[in-house]
C-alpha positions in Angstrom: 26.6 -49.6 -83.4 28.7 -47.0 -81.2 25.3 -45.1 -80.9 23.0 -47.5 -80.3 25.5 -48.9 -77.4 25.5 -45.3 -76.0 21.8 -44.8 -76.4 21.4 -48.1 -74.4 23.7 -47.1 -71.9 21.4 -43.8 -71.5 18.6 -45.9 -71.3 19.8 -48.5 -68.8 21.5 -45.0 -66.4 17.8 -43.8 -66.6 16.7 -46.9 -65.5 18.7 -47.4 -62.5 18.1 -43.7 -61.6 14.2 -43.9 -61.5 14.9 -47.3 -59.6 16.9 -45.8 -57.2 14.0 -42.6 -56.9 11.4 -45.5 -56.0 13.6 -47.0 -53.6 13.8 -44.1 -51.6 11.3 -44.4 -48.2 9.4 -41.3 -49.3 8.7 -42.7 -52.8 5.2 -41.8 -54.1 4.4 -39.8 -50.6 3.4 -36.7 -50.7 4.3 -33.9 -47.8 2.4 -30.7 -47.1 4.3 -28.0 -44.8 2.9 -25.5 -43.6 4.4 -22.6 -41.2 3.3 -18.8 -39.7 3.4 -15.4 -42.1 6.6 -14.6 -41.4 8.4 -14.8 -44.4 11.8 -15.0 -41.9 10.8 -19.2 -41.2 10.9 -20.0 -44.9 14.2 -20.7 -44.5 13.8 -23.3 -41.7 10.9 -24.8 -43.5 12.9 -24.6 -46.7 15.8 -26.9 -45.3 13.0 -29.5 -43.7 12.1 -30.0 -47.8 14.8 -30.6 -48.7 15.7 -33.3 -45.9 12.2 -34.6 -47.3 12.9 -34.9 -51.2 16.3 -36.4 -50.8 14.3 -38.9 -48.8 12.2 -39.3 -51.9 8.8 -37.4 -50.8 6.9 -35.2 -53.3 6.8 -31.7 -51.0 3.7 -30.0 -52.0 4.7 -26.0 -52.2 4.8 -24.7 -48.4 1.8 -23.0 -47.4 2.3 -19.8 -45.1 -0.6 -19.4 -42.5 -1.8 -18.5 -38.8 -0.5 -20.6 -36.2 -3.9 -21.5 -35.3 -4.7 -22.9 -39.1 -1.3 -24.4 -39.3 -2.1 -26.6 -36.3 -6.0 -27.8 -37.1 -4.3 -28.3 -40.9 -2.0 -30.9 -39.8 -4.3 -32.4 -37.3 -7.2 -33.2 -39.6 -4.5 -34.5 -42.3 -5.1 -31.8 -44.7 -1.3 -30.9 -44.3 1.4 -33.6 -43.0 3.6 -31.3 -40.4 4.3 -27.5 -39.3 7.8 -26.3 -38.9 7.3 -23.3 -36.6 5.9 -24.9 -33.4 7.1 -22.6 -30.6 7.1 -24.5 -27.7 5.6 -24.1 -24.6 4.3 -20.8 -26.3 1.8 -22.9 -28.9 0.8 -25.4 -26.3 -2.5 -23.8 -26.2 -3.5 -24.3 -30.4 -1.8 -27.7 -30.1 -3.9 -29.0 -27.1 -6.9 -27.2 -28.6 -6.3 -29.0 -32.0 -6.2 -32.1 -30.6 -3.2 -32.9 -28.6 -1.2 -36.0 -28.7 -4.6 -37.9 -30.0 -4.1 -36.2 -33.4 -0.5 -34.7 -33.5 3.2 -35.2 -32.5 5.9 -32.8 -31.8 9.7 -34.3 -32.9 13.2 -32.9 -32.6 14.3 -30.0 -32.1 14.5 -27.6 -35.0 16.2 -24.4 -33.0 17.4 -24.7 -29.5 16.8 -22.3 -27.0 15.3 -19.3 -29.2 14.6 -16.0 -27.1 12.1 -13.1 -27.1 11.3 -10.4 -25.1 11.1 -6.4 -24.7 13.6 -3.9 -25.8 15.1 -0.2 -25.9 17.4 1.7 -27.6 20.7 1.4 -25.1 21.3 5.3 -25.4 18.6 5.9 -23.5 18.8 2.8 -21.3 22.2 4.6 -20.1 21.0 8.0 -19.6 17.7 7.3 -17.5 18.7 4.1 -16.1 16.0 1.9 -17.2 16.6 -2.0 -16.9 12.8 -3.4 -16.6 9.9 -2.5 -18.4 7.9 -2.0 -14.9 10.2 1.7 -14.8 7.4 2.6 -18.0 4.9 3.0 -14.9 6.3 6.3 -14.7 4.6 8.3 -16.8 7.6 10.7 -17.6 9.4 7.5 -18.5 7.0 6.2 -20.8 6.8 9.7 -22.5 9.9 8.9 -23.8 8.5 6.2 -26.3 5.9 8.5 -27.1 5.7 8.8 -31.1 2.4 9.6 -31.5 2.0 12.5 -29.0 -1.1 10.8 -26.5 1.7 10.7 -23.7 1.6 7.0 -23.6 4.7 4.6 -24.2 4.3 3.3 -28.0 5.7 -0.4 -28.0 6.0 -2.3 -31.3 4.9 -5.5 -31.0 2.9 -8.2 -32.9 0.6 -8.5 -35.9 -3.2 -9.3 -34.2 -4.1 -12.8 -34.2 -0.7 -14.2 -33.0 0.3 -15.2 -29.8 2.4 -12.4 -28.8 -0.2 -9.8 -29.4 -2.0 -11.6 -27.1 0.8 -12.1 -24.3 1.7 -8.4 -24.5 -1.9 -7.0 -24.0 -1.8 -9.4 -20.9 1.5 -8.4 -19.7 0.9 -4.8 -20.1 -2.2 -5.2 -17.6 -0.3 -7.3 -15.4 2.1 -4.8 -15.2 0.3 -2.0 -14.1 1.6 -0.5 -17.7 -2.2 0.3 -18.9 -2.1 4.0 -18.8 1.5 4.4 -19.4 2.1 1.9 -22.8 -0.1 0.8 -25.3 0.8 -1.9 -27.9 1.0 -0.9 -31.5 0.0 -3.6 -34.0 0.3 -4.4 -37.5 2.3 -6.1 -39.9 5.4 -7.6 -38.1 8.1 -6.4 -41.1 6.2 -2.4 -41.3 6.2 -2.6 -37.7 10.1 -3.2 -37.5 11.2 -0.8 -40.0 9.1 1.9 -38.3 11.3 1.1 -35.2 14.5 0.6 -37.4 14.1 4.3 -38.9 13.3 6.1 -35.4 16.3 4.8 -34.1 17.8 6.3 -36.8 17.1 10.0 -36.4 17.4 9.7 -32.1 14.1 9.1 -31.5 14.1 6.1 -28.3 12.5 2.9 -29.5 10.9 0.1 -27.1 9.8 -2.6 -28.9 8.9 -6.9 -29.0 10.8 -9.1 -30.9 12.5 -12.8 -31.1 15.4 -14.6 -31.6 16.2 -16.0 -34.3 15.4 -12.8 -36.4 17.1 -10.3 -38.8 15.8 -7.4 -36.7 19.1 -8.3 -33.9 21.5 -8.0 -36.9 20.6 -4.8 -37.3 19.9 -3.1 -34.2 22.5 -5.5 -32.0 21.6 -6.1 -28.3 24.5 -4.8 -26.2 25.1 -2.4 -28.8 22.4 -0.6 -30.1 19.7 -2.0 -27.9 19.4 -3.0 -24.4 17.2 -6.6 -23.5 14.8 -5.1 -20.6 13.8 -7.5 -17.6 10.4 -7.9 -15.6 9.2 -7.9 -12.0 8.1 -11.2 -12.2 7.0 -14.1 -15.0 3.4 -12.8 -16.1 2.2 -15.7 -18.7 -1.6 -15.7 -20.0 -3.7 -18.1 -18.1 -4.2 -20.9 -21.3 0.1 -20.7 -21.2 2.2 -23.2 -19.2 2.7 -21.5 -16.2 6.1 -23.3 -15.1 7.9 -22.3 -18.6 11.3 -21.1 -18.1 11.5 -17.4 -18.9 15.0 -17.1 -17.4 17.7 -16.8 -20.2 21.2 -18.4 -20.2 22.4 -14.9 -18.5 20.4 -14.8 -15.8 17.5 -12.3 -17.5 14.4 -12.9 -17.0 12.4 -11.7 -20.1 9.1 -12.6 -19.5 8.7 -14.8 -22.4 8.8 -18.5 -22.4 12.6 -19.7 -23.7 11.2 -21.9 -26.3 12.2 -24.8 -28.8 11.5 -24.4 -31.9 10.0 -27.6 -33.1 8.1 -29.7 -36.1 4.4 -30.9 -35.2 3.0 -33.3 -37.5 0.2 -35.5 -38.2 0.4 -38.9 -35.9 -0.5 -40.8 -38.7 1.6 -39.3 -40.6 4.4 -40.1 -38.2 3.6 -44.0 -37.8 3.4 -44.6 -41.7 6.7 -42.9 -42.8 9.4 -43.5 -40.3 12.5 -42.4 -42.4 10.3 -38.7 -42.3 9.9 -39.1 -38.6 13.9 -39.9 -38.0 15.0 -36.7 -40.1 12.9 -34.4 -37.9 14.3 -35.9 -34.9 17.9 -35.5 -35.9 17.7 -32.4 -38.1 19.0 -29.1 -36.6 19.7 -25.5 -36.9 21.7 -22.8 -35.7 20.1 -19.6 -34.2 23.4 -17.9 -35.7 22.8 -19.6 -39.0 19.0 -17.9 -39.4 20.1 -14.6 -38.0 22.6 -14.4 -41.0 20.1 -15.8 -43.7 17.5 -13.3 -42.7 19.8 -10.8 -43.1 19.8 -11.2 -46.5 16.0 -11.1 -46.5 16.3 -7.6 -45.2 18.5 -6.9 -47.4 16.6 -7.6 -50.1 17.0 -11.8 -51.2 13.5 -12.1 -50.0 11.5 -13.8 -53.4 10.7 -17.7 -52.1 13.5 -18.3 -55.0 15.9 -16.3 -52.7 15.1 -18.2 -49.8 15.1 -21.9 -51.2 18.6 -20.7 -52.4 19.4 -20.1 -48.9 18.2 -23.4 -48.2 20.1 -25.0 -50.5 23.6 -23.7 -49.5 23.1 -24.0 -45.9 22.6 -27.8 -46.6 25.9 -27.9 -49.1 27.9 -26.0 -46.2 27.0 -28.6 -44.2 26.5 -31.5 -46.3 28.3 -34.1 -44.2 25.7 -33.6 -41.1 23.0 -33.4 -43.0 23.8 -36.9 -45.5 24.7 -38.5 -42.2 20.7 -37.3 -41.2 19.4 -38.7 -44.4 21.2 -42.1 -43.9 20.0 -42.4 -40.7 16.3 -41.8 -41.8 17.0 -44.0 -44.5 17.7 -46.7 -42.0 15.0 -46.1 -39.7 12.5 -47.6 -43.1 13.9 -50.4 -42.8 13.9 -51.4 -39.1 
């Protein structure tokens, strides 16, 4: 009799369990991220999931693609949001797939995230270079110079993403064209190449962003100096009265963007309790810095990363509940 009590009381706790599952708002949904090839936003897109299953939506494994496939995904509803939607920067591959007729940006997933040029702060100090103009001289430039054609060699994007683009059109605005050409290529070989000149002395003047590992390793105000430009010098399809002014004053050149989530406006108008998480859901630039860390230092298998994911949201478990409940609610207004 004791068992079969016990094996009813089993039953009847898996009942109410799988009662409570199809309670949820998400219940029976199913939601398809998808984000750029940098494995560095996992993280971000990682902690969005999570928001999502507790919600009760069945994520479909995150997809890593080019912006410009991430953005016509989610518009034609063969994915339900991105999570890597720099903005101004993307306003371009959102207008061009679609716009607000097909898609809708929400919340703010990291606040104020920088970008811009750099060098290696010894030689900042000893030739007095604050501004990336200075590489017009040509026995400046010669300084970057690592593959002996005289010319400035600046690390900068893989081809096909927006800041390839932007610093081809800055170089030619300028007046950098015969002094520093762009070297492309994967973003991660690119960065160790840099990472290992400065190394052995060799001066270094490369692209990069914030959030990334990259500033954990070679420290602005450190190791490296941020370098300022004549003037704000944004391709023609960008929005030409973005802020590219930093908190200090700098003006980088780049767009300060927001980091945001973009998804399908359908999407959006069915499943309220998803659309109330990414408005309220939110994380620290300092809180990515450290997590890709431990990508560079070698956590970097998806597994890794999800791990990541999950103890960000346990560190800060009462902020993020509170988000749940609050999406939670938003089903049932």
């Amino acid at each position: 009799m004791g068992r079969l009590i016990g094996t009813m009381a089993v039953v009847l706790s898996l009942g109410a369990t799988i009662a409570a599952a199809d309670d949820l708002p998400g219940a029976g949904t199913n939601a398809h991220i998808l984000l750029g090839q940098d494995i560095e936003s996992l993280f971000q897109a990682d902690i969005v999931a999570i928001g999502l299953e507790r919600l009760g939506y069945e994520v479909d494994e995150i997809d890593q693609v080019a912006p410009a496939i991430y953005f016509e995904s989610v518009a034609q509803g063969d994915a339900e949001l991105n999570t890597q939607t720099w903005w101004p920067m993307h306003r371009s591959l959102y207008e061009q797939s679609g716009g607000d007729a097909k898609l809708e940006m929400v919340g703010v997933l990291v606040k104020d995230a920088v970008q811009g040029y750099l060098i290696d702060k010894r030689t900042a100090e000893k030739y007095g270079i604050t501004d990336i103009s200075q590489l017009k001289d040509p026995a400046l430039a010669k300084l970057f110079d690592s593959d002996g054609d005289g010319k400035a060699n600046l690390a900068g994007c893989p081809p096909g993403w927006q800041c390839e683009k932007t610093i081809d059109y800055q170089i030619e605005q300028y007046g950098l064209s015969a002094t520093v050409q762009q070297d492309k290529g994967e973003n991660t070989a690119l960065k160790a190449d840099v990472i290992s000149r400065y190394k052995v002395g060799d001066s270094i003047l490369y692209y990069t962003w914030e959030p990334f590992w990259l500033s954990q390793v070679l420290v602005p105000g450190e190791d490296v100096q941020w370098l300022a430009v004549p003037f704000k010098a944004l391709p023609p399809e960008s929005n030409q009265d973005a802020n590219t002014v930093t908190a200090d004053g700098r003006n980088t050149g780049w767009e300060v963007v927001d980091i945001r989530i973009t998804a399908n406006k359908e999407f959006l108008a069915a499943n309220p309790a998803a659309k109330k998480f990414f408005e309220l859901v939110t994380i620290p630039i300092a809180a990515i810095n450290a997590q890709n860390m431990k990508i560079n230092d070698g956590e970097s298998s998806v597994a890794d990363i999800r791990k990541h994911a999950e103890a960000w949201v346990a560190e800060n478990s009462a902020e993020f509940d509170a988000w749940i409940e609050e999406a939670k609610k938003a089903a049932t207004n």
